[in-house]
N, CA, C and O of each residue as an XYZ file, in Angstrom:
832
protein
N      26.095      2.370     40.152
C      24.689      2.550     40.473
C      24.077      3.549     39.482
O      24.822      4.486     39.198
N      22.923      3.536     38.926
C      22.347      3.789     37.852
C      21.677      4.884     38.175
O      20.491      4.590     38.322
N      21.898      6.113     38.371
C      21.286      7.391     38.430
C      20.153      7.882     37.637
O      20.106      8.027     36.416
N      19.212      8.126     38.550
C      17.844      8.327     38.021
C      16.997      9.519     38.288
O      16.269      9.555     39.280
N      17.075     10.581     37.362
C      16.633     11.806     37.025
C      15.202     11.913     38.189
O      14.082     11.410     38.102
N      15.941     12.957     39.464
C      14.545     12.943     40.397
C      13.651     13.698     40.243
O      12.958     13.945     41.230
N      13.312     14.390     38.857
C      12.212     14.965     38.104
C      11.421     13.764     37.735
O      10.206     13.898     37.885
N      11.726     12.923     37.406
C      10.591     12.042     37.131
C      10.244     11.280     38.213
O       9.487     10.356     37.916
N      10.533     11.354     39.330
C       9.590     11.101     40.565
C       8.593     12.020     41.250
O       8.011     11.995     42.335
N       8.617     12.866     40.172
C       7.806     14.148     41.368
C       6.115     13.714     40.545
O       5.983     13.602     39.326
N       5.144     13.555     41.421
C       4.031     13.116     41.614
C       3.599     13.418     40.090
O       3.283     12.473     39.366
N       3.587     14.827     39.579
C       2.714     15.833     38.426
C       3.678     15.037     36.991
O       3.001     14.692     36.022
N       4.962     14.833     36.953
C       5.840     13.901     36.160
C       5.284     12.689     35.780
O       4.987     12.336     34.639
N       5.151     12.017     36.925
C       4.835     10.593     36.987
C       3.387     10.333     36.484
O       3.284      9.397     35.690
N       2.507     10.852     36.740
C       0.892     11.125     36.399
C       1.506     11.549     34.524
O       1.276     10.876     33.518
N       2.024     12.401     34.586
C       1.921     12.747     32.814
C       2.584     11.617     31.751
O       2.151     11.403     30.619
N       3.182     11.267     32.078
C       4.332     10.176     31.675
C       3.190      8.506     31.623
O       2.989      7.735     30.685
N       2.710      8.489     32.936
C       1.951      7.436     32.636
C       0.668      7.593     31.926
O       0.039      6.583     31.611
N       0.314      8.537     31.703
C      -1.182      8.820     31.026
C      -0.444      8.987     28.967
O      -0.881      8.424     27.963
N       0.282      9.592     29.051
C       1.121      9.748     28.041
C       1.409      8.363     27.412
O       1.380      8.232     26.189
N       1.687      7.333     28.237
C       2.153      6.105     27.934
C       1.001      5.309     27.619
O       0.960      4.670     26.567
N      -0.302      5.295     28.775
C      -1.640      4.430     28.033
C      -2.251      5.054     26.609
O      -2.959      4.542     25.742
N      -1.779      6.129     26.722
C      -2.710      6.957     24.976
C      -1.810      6.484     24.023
O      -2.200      6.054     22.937
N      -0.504      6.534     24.380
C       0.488      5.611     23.502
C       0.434      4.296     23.096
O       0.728      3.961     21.948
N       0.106      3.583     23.888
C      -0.573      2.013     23.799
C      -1.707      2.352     23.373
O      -1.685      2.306     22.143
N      -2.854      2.723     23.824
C      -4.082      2.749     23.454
C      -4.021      3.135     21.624
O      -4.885      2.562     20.961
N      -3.505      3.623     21.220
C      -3.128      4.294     19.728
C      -2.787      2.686     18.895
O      -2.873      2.518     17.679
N      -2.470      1.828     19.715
C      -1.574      0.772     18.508
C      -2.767     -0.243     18.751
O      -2.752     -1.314     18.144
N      -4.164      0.172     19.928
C      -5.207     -0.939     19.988
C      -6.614     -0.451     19.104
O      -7.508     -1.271     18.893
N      -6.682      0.565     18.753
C      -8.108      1.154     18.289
C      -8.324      0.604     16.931
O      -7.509      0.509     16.013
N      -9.431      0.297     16.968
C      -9.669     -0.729     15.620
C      -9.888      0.232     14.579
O     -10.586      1.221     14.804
N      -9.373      0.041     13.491
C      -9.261      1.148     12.409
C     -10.554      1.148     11.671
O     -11.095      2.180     11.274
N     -11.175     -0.431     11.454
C     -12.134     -0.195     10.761
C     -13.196      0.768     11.060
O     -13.728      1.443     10.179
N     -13.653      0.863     12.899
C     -14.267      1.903     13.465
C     -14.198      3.135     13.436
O     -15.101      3.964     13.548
N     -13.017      3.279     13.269
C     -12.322      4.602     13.078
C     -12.605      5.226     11.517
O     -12.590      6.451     11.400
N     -12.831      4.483     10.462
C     -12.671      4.539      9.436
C     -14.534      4.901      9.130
O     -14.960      5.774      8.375
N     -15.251      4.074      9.850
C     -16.691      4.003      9.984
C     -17.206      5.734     10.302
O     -17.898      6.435      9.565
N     -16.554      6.123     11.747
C     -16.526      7.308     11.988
C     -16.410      8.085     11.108
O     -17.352      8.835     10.854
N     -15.402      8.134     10.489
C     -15.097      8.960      9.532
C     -16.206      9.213      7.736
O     -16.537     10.150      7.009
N     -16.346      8.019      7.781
C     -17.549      8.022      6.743
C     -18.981      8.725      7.226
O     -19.692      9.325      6.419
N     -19.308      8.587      8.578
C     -20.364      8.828      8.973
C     -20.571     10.170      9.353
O     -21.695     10.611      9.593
N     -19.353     10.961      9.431
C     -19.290     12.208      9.714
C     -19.113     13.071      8.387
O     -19.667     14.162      8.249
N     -18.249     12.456      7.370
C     -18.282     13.363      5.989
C     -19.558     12.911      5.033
O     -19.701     13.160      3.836
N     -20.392     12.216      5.862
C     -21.746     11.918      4.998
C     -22.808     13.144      5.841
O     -23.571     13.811      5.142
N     -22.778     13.318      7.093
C     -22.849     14.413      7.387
C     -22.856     15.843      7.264
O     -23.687     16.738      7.414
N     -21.430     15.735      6.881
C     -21.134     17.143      5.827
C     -21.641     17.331      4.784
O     -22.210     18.334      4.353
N     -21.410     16.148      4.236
C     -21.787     16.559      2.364
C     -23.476     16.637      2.664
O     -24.081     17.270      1.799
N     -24.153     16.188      3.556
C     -25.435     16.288      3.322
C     -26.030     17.364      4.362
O     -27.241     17.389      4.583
N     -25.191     18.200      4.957
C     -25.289     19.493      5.716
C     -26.262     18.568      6.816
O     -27.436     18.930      6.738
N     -26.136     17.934      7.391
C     -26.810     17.584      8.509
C     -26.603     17.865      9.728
O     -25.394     17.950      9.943
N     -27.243     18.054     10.646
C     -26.551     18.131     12.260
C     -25.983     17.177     12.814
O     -26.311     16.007     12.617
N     -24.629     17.707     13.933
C     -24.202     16.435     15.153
C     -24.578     16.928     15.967
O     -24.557     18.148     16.131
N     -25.024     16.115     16.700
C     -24.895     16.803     18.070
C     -24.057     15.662     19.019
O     -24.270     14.474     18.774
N     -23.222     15.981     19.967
C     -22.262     15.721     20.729
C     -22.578     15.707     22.172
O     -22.902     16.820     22.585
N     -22.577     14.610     23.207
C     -22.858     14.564     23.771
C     -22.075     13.299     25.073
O     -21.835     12.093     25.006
N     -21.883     14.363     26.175
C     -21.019     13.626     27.431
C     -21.432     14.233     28.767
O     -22.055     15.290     28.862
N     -21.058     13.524     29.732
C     -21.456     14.108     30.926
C     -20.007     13.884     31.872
O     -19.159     13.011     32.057
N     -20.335     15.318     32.342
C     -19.296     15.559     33.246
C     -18.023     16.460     32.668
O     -17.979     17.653     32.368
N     -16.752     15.167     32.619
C     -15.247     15.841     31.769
C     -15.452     14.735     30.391
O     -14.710     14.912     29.425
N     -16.664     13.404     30.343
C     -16.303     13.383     28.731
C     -17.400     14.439     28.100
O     -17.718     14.247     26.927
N     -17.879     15.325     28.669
C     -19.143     16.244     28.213
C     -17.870     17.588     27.625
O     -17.942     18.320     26.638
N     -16.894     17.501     28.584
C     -15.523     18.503     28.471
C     -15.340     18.394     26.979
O     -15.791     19.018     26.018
N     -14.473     17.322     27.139
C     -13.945     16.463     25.688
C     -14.918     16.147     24.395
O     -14.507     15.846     23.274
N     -16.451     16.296     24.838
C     -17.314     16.505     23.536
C     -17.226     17.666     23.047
O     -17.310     18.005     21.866
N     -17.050     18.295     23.978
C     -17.792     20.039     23.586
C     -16.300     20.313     22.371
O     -16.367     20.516     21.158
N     -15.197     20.229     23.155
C     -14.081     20.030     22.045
C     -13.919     20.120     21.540
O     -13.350     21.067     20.997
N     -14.503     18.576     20.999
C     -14.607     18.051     19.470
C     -15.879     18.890     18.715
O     -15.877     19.516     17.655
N     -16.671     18.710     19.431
C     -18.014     19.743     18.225
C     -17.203     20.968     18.264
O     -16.825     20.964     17.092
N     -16.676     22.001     18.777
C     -15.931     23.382     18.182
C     -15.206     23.101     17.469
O     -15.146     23.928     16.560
N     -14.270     21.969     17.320
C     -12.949     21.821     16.012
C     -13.823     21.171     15.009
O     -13.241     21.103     13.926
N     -15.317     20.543     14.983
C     -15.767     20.122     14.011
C     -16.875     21.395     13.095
O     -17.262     21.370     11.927
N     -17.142     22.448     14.225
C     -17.484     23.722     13.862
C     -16.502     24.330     13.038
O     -16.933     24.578     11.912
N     -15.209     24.679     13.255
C     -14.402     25.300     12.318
C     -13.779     24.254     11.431
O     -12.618     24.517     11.118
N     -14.229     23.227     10.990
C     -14.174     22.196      9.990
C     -15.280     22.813      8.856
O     -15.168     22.863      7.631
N     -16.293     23.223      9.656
C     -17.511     23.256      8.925
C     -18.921     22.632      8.633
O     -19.677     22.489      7.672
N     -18.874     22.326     10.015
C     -19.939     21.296     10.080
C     -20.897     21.899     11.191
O     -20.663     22.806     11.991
N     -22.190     21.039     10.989
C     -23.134     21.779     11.609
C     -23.139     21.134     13.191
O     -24.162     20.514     13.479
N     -22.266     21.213     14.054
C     -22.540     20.905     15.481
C     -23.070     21.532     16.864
O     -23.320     22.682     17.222
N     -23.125     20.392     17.425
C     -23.795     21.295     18.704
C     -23.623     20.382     19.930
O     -23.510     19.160     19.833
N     -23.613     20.964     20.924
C     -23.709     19.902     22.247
C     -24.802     19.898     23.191
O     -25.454     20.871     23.569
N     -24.914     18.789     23.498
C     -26.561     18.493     23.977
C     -25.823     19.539     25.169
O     -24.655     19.774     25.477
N     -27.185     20.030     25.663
C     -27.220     20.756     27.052
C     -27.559     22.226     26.715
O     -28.425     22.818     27.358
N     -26.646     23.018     25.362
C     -26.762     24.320     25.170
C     -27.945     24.904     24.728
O     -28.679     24.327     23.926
N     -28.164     25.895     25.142
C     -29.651     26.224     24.599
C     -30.044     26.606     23.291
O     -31.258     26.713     23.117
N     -29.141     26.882     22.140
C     -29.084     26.646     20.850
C     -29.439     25.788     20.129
O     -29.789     26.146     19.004
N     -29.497     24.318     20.468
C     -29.290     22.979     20.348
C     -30.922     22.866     19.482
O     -31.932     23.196     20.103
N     -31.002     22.457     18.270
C     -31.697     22.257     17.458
C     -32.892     21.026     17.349
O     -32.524     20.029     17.970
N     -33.754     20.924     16.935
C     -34.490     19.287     17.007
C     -33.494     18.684     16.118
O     -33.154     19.117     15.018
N     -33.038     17.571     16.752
C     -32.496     16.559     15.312
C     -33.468     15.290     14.866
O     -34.473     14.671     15.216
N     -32.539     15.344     13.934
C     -33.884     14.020     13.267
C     -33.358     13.062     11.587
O     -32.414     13.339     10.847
N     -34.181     12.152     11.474
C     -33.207     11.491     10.469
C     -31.975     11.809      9.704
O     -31.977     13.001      9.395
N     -31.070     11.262      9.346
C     -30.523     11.283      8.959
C     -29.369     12.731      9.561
O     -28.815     13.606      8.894
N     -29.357     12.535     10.696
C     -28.654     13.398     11.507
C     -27.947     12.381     12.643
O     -28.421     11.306     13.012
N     -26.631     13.022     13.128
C     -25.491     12.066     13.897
C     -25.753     12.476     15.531
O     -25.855     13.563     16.100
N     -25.795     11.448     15.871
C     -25.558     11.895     17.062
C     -24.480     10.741     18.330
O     -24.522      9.529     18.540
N     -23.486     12.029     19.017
C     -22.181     10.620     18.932
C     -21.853     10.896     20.823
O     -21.229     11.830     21.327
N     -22.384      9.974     21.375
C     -22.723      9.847     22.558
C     -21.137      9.224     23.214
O     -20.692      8.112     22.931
N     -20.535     10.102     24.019
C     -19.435      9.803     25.094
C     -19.737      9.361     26.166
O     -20.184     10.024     27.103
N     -19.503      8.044     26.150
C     -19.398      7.547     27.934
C     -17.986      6.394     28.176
O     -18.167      5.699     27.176
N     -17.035      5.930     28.701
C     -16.289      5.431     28.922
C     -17.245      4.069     29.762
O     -16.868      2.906     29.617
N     -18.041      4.285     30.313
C     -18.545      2.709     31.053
C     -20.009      2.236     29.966
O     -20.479      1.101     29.877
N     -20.462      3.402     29.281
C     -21.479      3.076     28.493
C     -22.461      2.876     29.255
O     -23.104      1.873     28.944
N     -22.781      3.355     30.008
C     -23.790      3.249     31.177
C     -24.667      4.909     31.951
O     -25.630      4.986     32.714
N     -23.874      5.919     31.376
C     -24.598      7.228     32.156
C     -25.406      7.413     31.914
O     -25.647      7.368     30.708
N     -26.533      7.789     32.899
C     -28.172      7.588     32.752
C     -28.761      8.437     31.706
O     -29.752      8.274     30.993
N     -27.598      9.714     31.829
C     -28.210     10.934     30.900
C     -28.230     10.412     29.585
O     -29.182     10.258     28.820
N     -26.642     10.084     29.400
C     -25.950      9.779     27.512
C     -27.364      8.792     27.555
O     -28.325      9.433     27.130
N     -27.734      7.350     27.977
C     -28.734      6.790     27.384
C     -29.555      6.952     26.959
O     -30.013      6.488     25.914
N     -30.116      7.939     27.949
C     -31.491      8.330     27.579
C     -31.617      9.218     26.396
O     -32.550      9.196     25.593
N     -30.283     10.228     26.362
C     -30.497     11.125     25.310
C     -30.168     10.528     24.218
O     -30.470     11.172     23.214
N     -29.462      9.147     23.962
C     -29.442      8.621     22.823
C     -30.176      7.407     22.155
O     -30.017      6.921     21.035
N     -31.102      7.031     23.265
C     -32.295      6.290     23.031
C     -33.462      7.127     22.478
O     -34.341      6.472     21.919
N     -33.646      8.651     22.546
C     -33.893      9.109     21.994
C     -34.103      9.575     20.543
O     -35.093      9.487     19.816
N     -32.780     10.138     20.319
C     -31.769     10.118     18.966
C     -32.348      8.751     18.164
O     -33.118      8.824     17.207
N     -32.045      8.006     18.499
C     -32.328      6.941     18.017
C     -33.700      6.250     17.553
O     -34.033      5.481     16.652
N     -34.460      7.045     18.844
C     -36.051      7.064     18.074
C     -36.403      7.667     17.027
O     -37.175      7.105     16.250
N     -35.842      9.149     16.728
C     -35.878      9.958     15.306
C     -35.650      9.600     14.147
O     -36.190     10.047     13.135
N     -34.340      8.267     14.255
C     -34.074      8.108     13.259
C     -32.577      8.289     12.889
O     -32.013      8.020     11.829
N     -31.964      8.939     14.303
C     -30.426      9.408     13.810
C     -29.826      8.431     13.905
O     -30.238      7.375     14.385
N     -28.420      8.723     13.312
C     -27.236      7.364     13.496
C     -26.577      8.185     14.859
O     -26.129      9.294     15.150
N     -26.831      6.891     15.461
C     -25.764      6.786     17.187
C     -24.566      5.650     17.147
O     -24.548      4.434     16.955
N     -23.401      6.839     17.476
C     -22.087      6.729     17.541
C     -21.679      6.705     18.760
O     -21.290      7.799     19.167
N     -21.624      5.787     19.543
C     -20.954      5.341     20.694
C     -19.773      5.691     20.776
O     -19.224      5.841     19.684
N     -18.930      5.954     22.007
C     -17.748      5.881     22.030
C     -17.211      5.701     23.525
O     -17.167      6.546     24.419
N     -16.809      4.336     23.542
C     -17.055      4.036     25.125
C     -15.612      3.012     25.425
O     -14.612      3.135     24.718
N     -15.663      2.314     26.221
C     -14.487      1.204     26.898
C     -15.548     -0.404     26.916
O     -15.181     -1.551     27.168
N     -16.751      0.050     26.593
C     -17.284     -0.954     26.855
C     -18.164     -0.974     25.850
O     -19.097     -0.171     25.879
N     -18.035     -1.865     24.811
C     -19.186     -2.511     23.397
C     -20.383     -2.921     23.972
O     -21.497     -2.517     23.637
N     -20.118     -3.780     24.897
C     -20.876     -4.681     25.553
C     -22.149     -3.890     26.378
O     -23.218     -4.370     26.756
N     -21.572     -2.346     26.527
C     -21.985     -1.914     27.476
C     -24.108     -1.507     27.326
O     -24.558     -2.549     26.850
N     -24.937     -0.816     27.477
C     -26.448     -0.495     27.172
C     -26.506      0.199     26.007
O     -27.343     -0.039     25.137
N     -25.279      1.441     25.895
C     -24.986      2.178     25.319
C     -24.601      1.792     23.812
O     -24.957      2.280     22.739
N     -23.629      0.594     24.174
C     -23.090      0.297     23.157
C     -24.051     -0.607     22.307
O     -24.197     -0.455     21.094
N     -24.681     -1.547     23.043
C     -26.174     -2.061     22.927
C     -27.063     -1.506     21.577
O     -27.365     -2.142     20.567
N     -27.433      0.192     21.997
C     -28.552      1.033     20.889
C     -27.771      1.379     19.860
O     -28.294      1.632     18.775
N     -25.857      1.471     20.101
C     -25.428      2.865     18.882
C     -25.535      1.639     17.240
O     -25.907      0.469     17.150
N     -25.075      2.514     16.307
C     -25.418      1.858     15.376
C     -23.932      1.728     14.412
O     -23.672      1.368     13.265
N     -23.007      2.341     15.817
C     -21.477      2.408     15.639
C     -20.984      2.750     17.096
O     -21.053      3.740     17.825
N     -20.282      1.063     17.217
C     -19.394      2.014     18.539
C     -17.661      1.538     18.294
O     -16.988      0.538     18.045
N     -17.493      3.164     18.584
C     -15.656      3.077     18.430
C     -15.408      3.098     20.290
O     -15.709      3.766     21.279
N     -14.631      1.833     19.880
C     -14.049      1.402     21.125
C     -12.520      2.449     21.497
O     -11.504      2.655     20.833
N     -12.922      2.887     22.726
C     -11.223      3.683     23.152
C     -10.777      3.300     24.639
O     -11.515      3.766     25.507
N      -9.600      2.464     25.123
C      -9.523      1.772     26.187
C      -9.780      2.914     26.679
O      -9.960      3.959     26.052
N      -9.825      2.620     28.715
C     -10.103      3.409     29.083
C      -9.955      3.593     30.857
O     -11.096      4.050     30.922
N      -9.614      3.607     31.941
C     -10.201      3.187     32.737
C     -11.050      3.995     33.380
O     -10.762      5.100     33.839
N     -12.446      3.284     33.436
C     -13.622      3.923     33.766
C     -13.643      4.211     35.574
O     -12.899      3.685     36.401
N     -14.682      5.151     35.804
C     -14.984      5.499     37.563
C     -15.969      4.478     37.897
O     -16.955      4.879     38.515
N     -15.896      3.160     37.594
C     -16.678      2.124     37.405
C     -16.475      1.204     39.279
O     -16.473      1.474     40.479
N     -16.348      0.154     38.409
C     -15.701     -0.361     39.335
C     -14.294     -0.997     38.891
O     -13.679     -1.111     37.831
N     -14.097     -1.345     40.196
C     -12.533     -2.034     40.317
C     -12.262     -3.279     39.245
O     -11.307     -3.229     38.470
N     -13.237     -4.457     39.271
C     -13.314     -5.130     37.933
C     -13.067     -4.658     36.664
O     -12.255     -5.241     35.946
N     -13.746     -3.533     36.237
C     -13.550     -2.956     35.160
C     -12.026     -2.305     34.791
O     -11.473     -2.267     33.692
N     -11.616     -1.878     35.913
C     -10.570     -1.177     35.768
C      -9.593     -1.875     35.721
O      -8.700     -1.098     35.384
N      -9.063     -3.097     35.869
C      -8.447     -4.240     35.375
C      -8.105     -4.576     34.157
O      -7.322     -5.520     34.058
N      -8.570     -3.933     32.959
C      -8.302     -3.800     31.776
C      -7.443     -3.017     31.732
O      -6.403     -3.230     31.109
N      -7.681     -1.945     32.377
C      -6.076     -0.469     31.951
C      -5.001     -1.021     32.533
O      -3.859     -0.686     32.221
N      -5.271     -1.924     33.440
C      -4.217     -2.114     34.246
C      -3.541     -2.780     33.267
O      -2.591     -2.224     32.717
N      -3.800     -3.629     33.031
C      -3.208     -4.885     32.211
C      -2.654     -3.967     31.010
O      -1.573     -4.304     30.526
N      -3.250     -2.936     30.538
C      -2.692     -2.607     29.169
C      -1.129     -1.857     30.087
O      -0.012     -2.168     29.674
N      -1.280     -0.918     31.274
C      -0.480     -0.602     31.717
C       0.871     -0.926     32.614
O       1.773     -0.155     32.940
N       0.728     -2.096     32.852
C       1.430     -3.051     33.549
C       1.503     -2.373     35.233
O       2.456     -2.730     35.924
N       0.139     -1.093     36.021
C       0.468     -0.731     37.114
C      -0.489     -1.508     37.818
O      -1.392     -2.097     37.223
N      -0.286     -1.561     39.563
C      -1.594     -1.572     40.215
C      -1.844     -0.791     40.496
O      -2.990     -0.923     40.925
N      -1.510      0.234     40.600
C      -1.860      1.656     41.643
C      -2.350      2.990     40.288
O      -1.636      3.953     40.007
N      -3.324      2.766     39.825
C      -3.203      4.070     38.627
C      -3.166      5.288     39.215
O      -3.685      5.686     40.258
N      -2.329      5.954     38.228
C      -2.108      7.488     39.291
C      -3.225      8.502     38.474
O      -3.296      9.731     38.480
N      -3.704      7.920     38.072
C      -4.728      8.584     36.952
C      -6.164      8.531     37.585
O      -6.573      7.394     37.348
N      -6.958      9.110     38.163
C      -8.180      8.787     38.749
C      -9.392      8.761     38.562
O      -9.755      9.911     38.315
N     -10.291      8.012     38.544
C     -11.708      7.529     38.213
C     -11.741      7.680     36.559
O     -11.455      6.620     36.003
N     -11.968      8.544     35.857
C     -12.534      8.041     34.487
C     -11.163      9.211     33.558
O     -11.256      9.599     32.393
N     -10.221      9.467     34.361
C      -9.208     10.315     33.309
C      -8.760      9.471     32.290
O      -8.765      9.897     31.135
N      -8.259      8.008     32.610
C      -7.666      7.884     31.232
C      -8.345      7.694     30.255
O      -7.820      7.820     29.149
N      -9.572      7.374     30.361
C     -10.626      7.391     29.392
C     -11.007      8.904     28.467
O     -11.147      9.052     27.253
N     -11.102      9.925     29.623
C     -11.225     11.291     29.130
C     -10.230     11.409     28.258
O     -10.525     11.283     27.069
N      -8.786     11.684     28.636
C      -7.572     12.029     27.790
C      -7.351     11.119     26.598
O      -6.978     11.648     25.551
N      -7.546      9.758     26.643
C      -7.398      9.102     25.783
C      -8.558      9.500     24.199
O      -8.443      9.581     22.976
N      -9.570      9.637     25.214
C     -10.477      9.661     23.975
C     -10.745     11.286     23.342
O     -11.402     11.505     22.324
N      -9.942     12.574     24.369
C      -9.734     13.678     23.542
C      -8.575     13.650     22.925
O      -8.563     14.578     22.116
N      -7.454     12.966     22.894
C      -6.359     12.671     21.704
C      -6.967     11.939     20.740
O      -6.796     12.269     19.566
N      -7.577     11.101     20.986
C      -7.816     10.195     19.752
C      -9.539     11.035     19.017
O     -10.203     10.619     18.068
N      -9.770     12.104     19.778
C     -10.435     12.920     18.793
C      -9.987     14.183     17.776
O     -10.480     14.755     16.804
N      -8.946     14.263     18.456
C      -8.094     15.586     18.056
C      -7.490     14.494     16.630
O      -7.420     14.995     15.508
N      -7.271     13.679     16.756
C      -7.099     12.628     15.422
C      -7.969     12.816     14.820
O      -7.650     13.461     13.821
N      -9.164     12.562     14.870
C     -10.367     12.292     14.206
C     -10.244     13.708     13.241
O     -10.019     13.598     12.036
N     -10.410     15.022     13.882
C     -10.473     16.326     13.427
C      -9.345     16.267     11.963
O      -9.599     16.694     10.837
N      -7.679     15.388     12.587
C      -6.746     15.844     11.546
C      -7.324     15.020     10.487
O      -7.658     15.614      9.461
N      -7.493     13.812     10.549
C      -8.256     13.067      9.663
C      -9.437     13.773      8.505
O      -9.477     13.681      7.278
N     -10.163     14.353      9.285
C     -11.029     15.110      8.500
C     -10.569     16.429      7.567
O     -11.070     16.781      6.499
N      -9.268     17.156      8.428
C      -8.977     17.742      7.742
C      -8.288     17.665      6.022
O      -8.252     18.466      5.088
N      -7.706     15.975      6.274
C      -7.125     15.550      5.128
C      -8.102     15.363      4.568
O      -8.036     15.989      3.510
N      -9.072     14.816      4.654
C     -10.107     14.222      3.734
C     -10.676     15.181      2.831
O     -10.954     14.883      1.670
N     -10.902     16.595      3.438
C     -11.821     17.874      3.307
C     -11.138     18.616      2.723
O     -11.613     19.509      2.021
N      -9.622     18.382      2.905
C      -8.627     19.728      1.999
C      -8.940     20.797      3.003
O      -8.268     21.773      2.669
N      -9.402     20.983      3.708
C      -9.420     22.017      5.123
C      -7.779     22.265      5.844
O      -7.236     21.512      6.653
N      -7.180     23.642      5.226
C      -6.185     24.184      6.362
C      -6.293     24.992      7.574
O      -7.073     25.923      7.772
N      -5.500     24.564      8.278
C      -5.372     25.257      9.188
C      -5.816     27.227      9.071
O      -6.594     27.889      9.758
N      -5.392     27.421      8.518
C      -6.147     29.014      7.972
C      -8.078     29.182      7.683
O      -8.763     30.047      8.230
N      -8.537     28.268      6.844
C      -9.519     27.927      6.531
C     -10.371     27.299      8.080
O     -11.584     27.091      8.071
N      -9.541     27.072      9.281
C     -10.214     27.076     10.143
C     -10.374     28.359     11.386
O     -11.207     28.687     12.232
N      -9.330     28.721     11.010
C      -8.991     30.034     11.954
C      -9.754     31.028     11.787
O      -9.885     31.998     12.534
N     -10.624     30.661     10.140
C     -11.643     32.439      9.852
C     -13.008     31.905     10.763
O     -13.589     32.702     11.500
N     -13.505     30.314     10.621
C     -14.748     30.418     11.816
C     -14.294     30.358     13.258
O     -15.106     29.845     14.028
N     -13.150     30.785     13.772
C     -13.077     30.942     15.059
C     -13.484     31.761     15.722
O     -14.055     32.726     15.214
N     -13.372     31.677     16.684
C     -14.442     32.921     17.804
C     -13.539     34.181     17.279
O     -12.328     34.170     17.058
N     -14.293     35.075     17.165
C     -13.513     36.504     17.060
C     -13.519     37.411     18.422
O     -12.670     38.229     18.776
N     -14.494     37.100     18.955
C     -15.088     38.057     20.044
C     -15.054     37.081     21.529
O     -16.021     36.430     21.926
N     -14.378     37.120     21.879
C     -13.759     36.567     23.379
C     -13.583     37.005     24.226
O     -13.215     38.176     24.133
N     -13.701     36.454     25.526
C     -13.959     37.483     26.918
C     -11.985     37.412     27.320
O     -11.531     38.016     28.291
């Protein structure tokens, strides 16, 4: 009889292991050319000192804010919608809207906006198809399962082979799409010749 390590039955195991495993799959589905799009659209950014602004609600608002601080000590001019710092943007400025269902009333509106100015909108959702995905003028697809509905969530399943996700309402979407931004960052770093040192001098100095 085949003895089976009862650490990996304990609830907090099983949750990491399977979320671990869809970002693992999810990694061998993300279309590169998008990825590659991103990446142009953000070092055109740079070289032309323009603003991002970054923008999610809720925990992908978590996972934006994130990414605009590691794209701050990259060297770039970011910001996240909501803070009171937050600049007018306007042509030729990025703006890269997080939603996993492509549907939150806020992300739309604030990027139907964006989009009136003139900026490039960067989607990043589970759903192309979705309103969101509709206005951007780039959307990088990252599976996901959304706090949607149950239909929708039938996609993770299938990538995951569970019925029961132990992952709840819009996490694997969150985690998935802050690994596959924390990519985005190393990416940039290659591109930019940016080390790790060279990011550590714009880090916060003064911390509570």
């Amino acid at each position: 009889m085949e003895h089976r390590d009862p650490r990996l039955e304990h609830p907090v195991v099983k949750a990491m292991r399977e979320i671990s495993l869809f970002v693992l799959k999810a990694s061998e589905m993300v279309d590169l050319s998008q990825v590659d799009r991103l990446i142009d659209i953000l070092l055109k950014a740079y070289n032309d000192r323009r603003k991002i602004l970054v923008m999610g609600a809720g925990r992908s608002g978590l996972v934006g804010r994130a990414f605009a601080m590691r794209l701050l000590h990259l060297g770039f001019n970011s910001y996240v919608l909501g803070d009171t710092i937050v600049p007018s943007i306007s042509r030729g400025d990025v703006a890269i809207a997080i939603s996993g269902s492509g549907r939150t009333q806020l992300i739309l509106t604030a990027a139907e906006a964006a989009k009136k100015v003139g900026a490039t909108v960067v989607a990043i959702t589970s759903y192309p198809d979705s309103p969101l995905g509709a206005l951007a003028d780039l959307v990088v697809w990252v599976p996901g399962r959304a706090k949607t509905s149950r239909v929708e969530d039938f996609f993770a399943r299938q990538i995951l082979g569970i019925h029961e996700p132990l992952a709840p309402l819009g996490t694997l979407f969150e985690d998935t799409t802050a690994i596959f931004l924390d990519g985005v960052i190393y990416a940039l770093m290659k591109k930019l010749g940016v080390k790790e040192e060279d990011m550590s001098l714009r880090h916060a100095n003064i911390e509570l």
